[in-house]
PADREN-235735 format. One record per residue (C-alpha): residue in one letter; x, y, z negated. Coordinates in steps of 0.5 Angstrom, whole numbers, plus 2048, in hexadecimal, padded with zeros to 3 digits. Each point is the difference from the previous one (the first is absolute). Layout:
% PADREN-235735
REC;A;X;Y;Z .
...
//
This chain:
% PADREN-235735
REC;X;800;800;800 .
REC;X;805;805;7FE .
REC;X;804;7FF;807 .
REC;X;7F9;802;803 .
REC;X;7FF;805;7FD .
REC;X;807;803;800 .
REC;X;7FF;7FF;807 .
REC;X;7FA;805;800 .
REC;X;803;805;7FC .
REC;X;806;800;806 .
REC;X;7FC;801;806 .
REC;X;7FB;805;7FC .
REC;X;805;803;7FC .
REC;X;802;807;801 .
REC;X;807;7FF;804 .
REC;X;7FD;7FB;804 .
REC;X;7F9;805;802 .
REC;X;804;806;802 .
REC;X;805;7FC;804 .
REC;X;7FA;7FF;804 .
REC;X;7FE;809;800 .
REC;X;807;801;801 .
REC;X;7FE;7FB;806 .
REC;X;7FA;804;803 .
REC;X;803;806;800 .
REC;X;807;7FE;803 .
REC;X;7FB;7FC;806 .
REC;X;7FC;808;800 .
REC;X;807;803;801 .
REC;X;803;7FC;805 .
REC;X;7F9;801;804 .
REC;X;800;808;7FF .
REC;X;807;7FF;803 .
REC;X;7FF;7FC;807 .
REC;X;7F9;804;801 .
REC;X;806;807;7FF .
REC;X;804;7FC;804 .
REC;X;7F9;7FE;805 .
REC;X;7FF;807;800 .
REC;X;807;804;802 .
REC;X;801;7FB;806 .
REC;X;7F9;800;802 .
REC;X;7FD;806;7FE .
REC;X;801;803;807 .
REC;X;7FB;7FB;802 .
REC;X;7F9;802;803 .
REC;X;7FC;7FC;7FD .
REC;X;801;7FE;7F9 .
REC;X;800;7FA;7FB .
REC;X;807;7FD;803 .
REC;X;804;7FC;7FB .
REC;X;7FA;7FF;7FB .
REC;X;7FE;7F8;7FF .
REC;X;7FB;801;805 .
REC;X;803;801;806 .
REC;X;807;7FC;7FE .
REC;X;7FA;7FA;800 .
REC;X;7FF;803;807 .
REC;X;807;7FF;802 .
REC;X;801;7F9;7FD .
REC;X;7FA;7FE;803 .
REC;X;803;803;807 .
REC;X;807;7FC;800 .
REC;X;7FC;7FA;7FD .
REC;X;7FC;800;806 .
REC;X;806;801;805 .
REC;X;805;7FB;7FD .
REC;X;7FA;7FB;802 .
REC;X;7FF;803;807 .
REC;X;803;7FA;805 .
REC;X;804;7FB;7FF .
REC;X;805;804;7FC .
REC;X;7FD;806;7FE .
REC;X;802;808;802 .
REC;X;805;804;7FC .
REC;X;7FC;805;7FB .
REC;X;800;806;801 .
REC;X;800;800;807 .
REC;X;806;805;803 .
REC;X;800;805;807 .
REC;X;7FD;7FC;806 .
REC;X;7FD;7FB;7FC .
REC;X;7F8;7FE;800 .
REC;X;7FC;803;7F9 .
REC;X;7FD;7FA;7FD .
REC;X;7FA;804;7FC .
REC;X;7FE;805;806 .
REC;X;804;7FD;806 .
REC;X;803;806;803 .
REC;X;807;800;802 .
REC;X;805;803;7FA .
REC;X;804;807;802 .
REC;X;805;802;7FD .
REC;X;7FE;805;7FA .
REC;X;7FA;7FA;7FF .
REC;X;806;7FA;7FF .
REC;X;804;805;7FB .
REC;X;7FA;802;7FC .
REC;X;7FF;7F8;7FF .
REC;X;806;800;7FF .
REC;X;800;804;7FA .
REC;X;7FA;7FD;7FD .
REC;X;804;7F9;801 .
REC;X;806;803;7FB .
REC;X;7FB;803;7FB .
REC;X;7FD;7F9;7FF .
REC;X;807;7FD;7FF .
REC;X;803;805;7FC .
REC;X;802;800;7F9 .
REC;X;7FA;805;7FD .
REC;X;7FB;7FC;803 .
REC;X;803;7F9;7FF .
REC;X;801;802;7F8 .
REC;X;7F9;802;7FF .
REC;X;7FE;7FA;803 .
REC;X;803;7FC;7FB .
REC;X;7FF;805;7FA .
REC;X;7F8;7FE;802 .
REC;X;802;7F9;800 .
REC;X;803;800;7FA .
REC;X;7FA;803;7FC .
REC;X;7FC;7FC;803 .
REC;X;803;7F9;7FE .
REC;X;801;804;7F9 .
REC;X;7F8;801;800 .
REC;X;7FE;7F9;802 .
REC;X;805;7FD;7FB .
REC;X;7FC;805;7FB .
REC;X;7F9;7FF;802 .
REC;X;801;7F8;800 .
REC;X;803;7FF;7F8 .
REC;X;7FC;7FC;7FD .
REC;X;7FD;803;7F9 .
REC;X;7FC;7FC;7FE .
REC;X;7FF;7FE;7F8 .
REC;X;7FF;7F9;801 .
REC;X;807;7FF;802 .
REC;X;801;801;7F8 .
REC;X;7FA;7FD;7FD .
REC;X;801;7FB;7FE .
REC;X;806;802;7FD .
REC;X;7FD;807;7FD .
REC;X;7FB;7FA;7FD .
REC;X;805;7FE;7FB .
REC;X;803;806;7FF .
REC;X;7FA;802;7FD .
REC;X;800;7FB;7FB .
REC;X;806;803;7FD .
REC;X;801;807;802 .
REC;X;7FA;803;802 .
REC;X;802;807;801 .
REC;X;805;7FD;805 .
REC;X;7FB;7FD;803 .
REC;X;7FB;806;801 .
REC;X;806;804;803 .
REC;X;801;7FC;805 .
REC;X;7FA;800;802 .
REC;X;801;808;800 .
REC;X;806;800;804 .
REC;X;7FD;7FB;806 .
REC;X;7FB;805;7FF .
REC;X;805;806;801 .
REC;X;803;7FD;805 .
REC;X;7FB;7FF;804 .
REC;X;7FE;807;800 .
REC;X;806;803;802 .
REC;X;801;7FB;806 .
REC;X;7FA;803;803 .
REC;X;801;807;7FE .
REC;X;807;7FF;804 .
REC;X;7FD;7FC;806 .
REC;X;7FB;806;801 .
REC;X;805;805;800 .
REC;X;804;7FC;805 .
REC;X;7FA;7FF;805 .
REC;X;7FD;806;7FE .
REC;X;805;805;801 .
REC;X;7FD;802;7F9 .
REC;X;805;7FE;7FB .
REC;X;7FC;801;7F9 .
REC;X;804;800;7F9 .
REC;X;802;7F8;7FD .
REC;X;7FC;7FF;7FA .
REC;X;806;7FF;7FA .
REC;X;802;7F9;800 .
REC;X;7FF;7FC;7FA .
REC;X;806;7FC;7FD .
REC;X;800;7F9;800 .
REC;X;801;7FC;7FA .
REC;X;805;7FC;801 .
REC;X;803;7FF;7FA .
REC;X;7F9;7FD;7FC .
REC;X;800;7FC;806 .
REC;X;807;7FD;7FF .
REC;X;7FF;7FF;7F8 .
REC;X;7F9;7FC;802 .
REC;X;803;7FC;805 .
REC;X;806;7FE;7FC .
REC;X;7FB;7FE;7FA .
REC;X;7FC;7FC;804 .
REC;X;806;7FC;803 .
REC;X;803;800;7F9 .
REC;X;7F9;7FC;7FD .
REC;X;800;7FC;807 .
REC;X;808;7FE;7FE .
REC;X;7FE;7FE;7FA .
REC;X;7F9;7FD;802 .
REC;X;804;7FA;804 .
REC;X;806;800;7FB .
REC;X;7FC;7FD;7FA .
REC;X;7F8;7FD;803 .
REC;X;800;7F9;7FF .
REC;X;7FE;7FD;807 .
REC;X;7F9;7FC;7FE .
REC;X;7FF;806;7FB .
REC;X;800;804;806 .
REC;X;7FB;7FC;806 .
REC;X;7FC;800;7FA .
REC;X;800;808;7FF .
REC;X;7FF;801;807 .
REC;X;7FB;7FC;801 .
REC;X;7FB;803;7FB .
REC;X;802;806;802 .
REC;X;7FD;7FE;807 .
REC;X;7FA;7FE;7FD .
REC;X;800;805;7FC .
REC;X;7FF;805;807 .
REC;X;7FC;7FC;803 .
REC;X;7FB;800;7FA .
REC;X;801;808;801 .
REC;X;7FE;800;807 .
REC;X;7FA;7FB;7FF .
REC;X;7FB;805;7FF .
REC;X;803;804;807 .
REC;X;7FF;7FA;803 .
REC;X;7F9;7FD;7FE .
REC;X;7FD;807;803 .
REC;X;804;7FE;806 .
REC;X;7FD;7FA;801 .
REC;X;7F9;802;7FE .
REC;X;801;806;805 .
REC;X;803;7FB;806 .
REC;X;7F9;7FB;7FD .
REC;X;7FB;805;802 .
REC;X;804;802;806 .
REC;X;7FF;7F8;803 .
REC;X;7F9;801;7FD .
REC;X;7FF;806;804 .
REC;X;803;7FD;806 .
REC;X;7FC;7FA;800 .
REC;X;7FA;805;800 .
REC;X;802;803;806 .
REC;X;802;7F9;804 .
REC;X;7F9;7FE;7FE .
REC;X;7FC;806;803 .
REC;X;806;800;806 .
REC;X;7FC;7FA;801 .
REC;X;7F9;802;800 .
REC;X;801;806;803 .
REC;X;804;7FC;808 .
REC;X;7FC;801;805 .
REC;X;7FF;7F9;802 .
REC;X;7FD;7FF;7FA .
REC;X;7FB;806;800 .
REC;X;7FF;7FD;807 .
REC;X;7FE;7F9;7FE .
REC;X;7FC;804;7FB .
REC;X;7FD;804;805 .
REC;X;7FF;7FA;804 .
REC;X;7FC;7FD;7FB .
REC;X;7FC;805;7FF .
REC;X;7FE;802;808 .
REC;X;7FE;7F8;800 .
REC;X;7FB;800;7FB .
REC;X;7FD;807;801 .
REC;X;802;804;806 .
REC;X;800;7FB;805 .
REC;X;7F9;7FC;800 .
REC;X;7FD;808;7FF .
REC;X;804;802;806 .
REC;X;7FE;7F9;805 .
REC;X;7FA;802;7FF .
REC;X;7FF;807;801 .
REC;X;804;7FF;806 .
REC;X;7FC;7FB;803 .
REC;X;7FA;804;800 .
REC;X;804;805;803 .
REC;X;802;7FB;805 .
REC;X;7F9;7FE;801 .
REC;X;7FD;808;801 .
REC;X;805;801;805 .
REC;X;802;7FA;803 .
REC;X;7F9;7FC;7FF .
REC;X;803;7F9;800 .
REC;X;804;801;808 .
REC;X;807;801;7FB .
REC;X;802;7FA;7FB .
REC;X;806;801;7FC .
REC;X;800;802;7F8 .
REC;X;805;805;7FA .
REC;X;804;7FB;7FD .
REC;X;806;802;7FA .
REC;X;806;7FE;804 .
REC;X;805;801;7FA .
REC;X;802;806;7FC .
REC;X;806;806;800 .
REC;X;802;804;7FA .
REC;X;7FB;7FF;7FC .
REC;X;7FA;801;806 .
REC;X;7FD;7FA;803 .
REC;X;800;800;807 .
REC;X;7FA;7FE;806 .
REC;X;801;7FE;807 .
REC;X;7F8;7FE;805 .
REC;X;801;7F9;802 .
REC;X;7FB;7FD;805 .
REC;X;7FB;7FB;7FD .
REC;X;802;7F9;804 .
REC;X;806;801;801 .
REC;X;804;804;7FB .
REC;X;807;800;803 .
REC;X;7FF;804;806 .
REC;X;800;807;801 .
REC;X;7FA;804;7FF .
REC;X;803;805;805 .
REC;X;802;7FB;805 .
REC;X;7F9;7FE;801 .
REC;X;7FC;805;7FE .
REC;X;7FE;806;806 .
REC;X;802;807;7FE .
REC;X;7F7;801;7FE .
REC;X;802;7FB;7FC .
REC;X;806;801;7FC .
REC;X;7FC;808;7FF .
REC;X;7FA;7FC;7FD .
REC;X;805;7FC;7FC .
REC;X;804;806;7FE .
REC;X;7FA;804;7FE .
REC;X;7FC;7FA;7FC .
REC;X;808;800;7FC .
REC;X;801;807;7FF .
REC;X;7F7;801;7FD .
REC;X;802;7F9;7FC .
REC;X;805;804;7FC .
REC;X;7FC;807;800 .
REC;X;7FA;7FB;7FD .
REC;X;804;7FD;7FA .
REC;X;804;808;7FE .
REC;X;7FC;804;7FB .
REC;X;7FF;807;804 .
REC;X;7FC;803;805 .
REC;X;804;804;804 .
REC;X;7FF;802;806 .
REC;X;803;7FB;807 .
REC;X;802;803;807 .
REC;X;7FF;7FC;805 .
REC;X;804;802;807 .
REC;X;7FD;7FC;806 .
REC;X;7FF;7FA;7FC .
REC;X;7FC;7FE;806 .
REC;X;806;800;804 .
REC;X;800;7FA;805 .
REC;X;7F9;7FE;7FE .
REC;X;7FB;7FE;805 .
REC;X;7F8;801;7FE .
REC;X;800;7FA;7FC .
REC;X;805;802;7FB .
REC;X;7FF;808;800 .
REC;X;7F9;7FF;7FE .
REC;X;801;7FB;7F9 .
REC;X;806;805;7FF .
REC;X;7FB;806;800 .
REC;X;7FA;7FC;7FC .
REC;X;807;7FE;7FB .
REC;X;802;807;7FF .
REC;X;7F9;803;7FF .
REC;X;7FF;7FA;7FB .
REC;X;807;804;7FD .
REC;X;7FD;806;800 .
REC;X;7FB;7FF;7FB .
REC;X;805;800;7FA .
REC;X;805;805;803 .
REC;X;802;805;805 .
REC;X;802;7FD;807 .
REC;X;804;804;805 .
REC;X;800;7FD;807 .
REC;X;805;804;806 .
REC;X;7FD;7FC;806 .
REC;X;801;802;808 .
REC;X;7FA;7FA;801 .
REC;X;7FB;804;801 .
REC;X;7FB;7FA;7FF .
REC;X;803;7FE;7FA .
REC;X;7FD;807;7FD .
REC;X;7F9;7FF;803 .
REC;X;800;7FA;7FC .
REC;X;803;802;7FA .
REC;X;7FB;806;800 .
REC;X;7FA;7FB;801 .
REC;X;801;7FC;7FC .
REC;X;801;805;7FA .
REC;X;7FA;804;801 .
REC;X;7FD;7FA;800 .
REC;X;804;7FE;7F9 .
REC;X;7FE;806;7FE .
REC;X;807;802;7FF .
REC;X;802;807;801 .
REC;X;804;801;806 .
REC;X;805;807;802 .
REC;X;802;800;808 .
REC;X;805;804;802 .
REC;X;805;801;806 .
REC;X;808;801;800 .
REC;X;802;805;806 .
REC;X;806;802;803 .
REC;X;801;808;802 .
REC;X;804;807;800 .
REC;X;7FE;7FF;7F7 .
REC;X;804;7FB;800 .
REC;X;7FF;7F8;800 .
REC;X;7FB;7FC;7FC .
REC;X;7FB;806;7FF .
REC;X;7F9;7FD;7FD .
REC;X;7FA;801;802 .
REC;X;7F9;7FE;7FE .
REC;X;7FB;7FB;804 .
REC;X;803;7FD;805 .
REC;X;803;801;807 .
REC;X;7FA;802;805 .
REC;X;801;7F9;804 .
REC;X;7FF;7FC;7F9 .
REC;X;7FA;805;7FD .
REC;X;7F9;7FF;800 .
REC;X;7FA;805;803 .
REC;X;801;804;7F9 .
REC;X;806;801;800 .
REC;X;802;802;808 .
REC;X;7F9;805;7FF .
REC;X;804;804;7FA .
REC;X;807;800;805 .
REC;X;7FB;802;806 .
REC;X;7FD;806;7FC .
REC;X;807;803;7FE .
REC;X;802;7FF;806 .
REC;X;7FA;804;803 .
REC;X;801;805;7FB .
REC;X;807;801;801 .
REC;X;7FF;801;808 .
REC;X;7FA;805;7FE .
REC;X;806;804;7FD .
REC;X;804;800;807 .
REC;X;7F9;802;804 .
REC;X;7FF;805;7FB .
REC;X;807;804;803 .
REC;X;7FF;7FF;807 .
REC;X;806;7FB;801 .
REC;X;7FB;7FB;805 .
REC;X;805;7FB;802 .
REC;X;801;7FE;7F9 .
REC;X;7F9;800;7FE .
REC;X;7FE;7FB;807 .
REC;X;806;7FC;7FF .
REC;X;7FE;7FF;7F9 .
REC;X;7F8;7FF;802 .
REC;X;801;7FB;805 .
REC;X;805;7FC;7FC .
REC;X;7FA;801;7F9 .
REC;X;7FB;7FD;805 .
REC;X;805;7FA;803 .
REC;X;7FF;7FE;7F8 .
REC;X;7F9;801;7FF .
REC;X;7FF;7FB;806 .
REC;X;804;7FB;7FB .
REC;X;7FD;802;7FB .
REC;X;7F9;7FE;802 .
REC;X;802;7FA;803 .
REC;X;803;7FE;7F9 .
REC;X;7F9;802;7FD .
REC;X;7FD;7FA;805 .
REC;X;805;7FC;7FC .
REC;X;800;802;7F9 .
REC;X;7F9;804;7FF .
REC;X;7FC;7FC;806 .
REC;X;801;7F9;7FF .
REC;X;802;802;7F7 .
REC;X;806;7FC;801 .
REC;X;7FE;7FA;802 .
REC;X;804;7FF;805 .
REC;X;807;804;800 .
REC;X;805;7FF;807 .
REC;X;807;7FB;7FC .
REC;X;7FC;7FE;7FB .
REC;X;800;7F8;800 .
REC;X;7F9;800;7FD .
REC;X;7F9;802;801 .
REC;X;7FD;804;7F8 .
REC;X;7F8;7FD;801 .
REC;X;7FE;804;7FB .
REC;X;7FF;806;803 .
REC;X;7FD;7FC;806 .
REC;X;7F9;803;7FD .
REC;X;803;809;800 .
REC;X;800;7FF;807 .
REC;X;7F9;7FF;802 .
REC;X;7FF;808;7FD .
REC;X;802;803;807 .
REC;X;7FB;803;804 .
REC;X;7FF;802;808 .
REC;X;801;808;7FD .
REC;X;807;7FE;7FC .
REC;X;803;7FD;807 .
REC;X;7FC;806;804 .
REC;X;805;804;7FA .
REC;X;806;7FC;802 .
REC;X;7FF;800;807 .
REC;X;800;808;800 .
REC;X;805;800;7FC .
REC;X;805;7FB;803 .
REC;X;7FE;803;807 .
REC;X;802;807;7FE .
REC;X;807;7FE;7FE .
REC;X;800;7FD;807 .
REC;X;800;806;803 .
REC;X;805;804;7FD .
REC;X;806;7FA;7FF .
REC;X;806;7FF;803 .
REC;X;801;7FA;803 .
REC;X;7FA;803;806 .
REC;X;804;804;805 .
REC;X;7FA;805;801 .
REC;X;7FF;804;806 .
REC;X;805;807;802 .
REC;X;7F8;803;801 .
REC;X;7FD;7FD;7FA .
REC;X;807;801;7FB .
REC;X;7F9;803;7FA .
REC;X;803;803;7FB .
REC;X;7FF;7FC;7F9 .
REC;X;7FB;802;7FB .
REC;X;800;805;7FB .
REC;X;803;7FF;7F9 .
REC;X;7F9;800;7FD .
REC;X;7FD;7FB;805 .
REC;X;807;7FB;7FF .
REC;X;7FF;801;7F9 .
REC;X;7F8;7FE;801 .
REC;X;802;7FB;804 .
REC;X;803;7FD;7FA .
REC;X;7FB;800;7FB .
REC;X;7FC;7FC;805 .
REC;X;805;7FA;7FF .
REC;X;800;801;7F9 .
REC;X;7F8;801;7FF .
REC;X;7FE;7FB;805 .
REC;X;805;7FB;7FC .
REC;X;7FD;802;7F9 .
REC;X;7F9;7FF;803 .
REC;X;802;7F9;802 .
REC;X;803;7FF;7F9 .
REC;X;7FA;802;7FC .
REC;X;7FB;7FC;803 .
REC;X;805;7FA;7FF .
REC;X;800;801;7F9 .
REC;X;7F9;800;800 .
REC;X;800;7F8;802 .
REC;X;806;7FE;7FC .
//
């Protein structure tokens, strides 16, 4: 211990931390001296920096670079005639002798001995900074001073505590360039430490000159004894607290267990056998029944299950490893897939809204009708949205909600100079009935009255003539829609008897009223060339609009005559 500590107190010591200032202000010197010596060669110079660390960096970097040009390298510096290695241009005679100075200030003695005064400080900074202070180097022995010598013992501690402190005080002033004041040292107590020592060898000498052999083992081992007793209550709460570690980690594997995904998936499974499986074969076969009637014969079947979810695949009645989409045609497959997607709607708790986009897409008249009696059946318990292109499809939804009694909202999506996607109410003209095309014609006639009303008469005859080519349509439509109730509709793949009987409440004066009105459009449309003689004039704003309302009463007549038989 002592020669430790002697060797703390030489390295920390008074002499030994000056030597190290001393060296820091030599190295400060001979840098002060190289820079002069920089600055008196160079100081002519245009650009500043020369001889400073930075730029003989740059001119190191420079030779390097040029002794590995080649096979065997280019002599640095260049001389007259040669070839720049940094900005490629030939060396005149005023550039070689700069270069030349520059090479003799890198070899002279200032710079040399600033260099080596650096490196110097650096090794005495590093040796510093890497002795070991540290207290446990001399615990053991500091333990058994202690017993005799207590005072010593802390005034060891004091000591490594002091020399810690003006190591770092030193070391700061070294890298900081800062030096602070060293605290004063605090002397060691070498001669407490000497007398100790000697009287512990002395007992130790005596102890093996005059202890028996047996005596001896016997004493040692009940000294073992003895600290081991000392140190079994530190133990018994070591070995209950690695007790109640295992316990803990028993608990934890155990509930690892539990928790794996193939066991949450087996549970899962289970759970999906006994109740989600039968709930959801038997809804989707009744959706297969009201979509498909009996023309597709396959089953949902669990086909296994993955991070805890089960799974489900469509497997055909008769034949169960093919493949549904290799027999099954495009109708087909849509049939199926909507009899999945309303198996899985059936078996959720809430009632949201559904968005169909086309779901009739590739559907032929028998499938489009099922679907439709399908999503109006859907409609009773939550909002249905169809965006659809068929236009008998919306027939048939529209039908067969008004028959159900579900409220029905029909609207149109356009494209324009508004933009893309622009809703308008009802549908287009060649999808509304006579109701609705007799409210477009009325706005139609009172915004060509406004063109009338200023005089612009190209406008109001263009306008005019294409009112009465859509009055013509709508009347023909009043033959279908009004006329025969709804019976029979043009695309529809079914005749609705129950109407039959409205149809007996037309009259000779109802087909006078068509006639007249229908001909009148005759007149005026523009699919007839008429005469350059006979190019008459179309009617006053007041006479389209009375026309109008002729439709709109001659079907109101009808409508309320039907009414009274139904």
């Amino acid at each position: 211990m002592l020669s430790t500590l002697c060797e703390i107190e030489k390295v920390c010591g008074d002499d030994a931390l000056k030597a190290v200032i001393e060296q820091r202000n030599q190295a400060d010197t001979a840098r002060k001296v190289a820079d002069a010596a920089a600055t008196s060669a160079f100081g002519d110079l245009e650009i500043e920096g020369v001889g400073t660390p930075v730029w003989k960096g740059l001119w190191e970097s420079a030779r390097s670079y040029s002794q590995r040009i080649g096979n065997n390298g280019i002599d640095f510096p260049p001389t007259e005639g040669d070839i720049c290695v940094l900005c490629h241009q030939p060396i005149d005679t005023e550039t070689a002798a700069r270069m030349g100075r520059f090479e003799t200030f890198i070899k002279a003695d200032t710079e040399a001995g600033a260099e080596r005064a650096k490196a110097a400080l650096d090794a005495a900074i590093k040796v510093l900074a890497q002795f070991r202070i540290d207290i446990r180097l001399v615990s053991a022995a500091r333990k058994s001073l202690s017993a005799r010598d207590n005072d010593a013992a802390g005034q060891i501690l004091k000591f490594m505590a002091c020399a810690r402190l003006r190591r770092w005080q030193a070391l700061k002033g070294l890298v900081d360039g800062e030096q602070q004041e060293l605290v004063p040292p605090i002397n060691l107590p070498s001669a407490q430490i000497e007398r100790a020592a000697a009287e512990i060898r002395a007992y130790a000498s005596s102890l093996a000159a005059t202890a028996d052999p047996a005596a001896r083992n016997h004493l040692e081992t009940e000294l073992a004894e003895l600290q081991d007793g000392k140190q079994a209550d530190n133990l018994i709460s070591i070995g209950n607290a690695e007790i109640e570690r295992l316990k803990k980690i028993a608990i934890v594997d155990a509930c690892l267990g539990d928790m794996a995904t193939n066991a949450i998936t087996r549970l899962g499974n289970q759970i999906a056998d006994d109740l989600i499986t039968p709930t959801m074969r038997d809804q989707f076969r009744q959706e297969i029944v009201e979509l498909a009637a009996n023309r597709v014969h396959v089953e949902v079947v669990r086909s296994g299950g993955k991070f805890g979810s089960p799974q489900y695949e469509i497997r055909f009645l008769s034949k169960p490893e093919a493949k549904v989409g290799d027999v099954l045609s495009e109708g087909e497959q849509t049939c199926v897939a909507l009899a999945s997607y309303l198996t899985e709607l059936a078996n959720a708790s809430h009632t949201s809204a559904l968005v169909f986009d086309d779901p009739v897409t590739s559907l032929d008249h028998r499938w489009r009708n099922k679907v439709a009696r399908r999503l109006i059946s859907e409609a009773g318990k939550r909002q249905i949205i169809v965006f659809t292109h068929d236009l008998i499809f919306v027939n048939d939804l529209h039908e067969m909600g008004s028959d159900s009694g579900i409220p029905i909202r029909l609207s149109h999506l356009t494209r324009g100079t508004e933009g893309v996607g622009v809703v308008n109410d009802n549908l287009p003209w060649r999808a509304s009935g006579v109701r609705d095309r007799v409210d477009k014609l009325e706005k139609a006639a009172r915004t060509a009255k406004k063109l009338h009303e200023v005089s612009d008469e190209e406008a109001y005859r263009h306008e005019a003539l294409n009112i009465y080519d859509e009055l013509r349509a709508a009347w023909e439509r009043g033959v279908e829609d009004v006329v025969f109730a709804g019976v029979i509709l043009r695309h529809r793949d079914y005749i609705k008897t129950t109407h039959l009987k409205k149809v007996v409440v037309l009259e000779e004066a109802d087909v006078d009223a068509f006639q007249a009105g229908f001909e009148k459009c005759c007149d005026y449309i523009k699919a007839h060339d008429p005469s350059r003689a006979r190019d008459a004039e179309p009617p006053e704003p007041d006479e389209l609009l009375a026309d109008i309302d002729a439709l709109k009463t001659w079907a109101e007549t009808l409508h309320t005559k039907q009414k009274a038989i139904s």
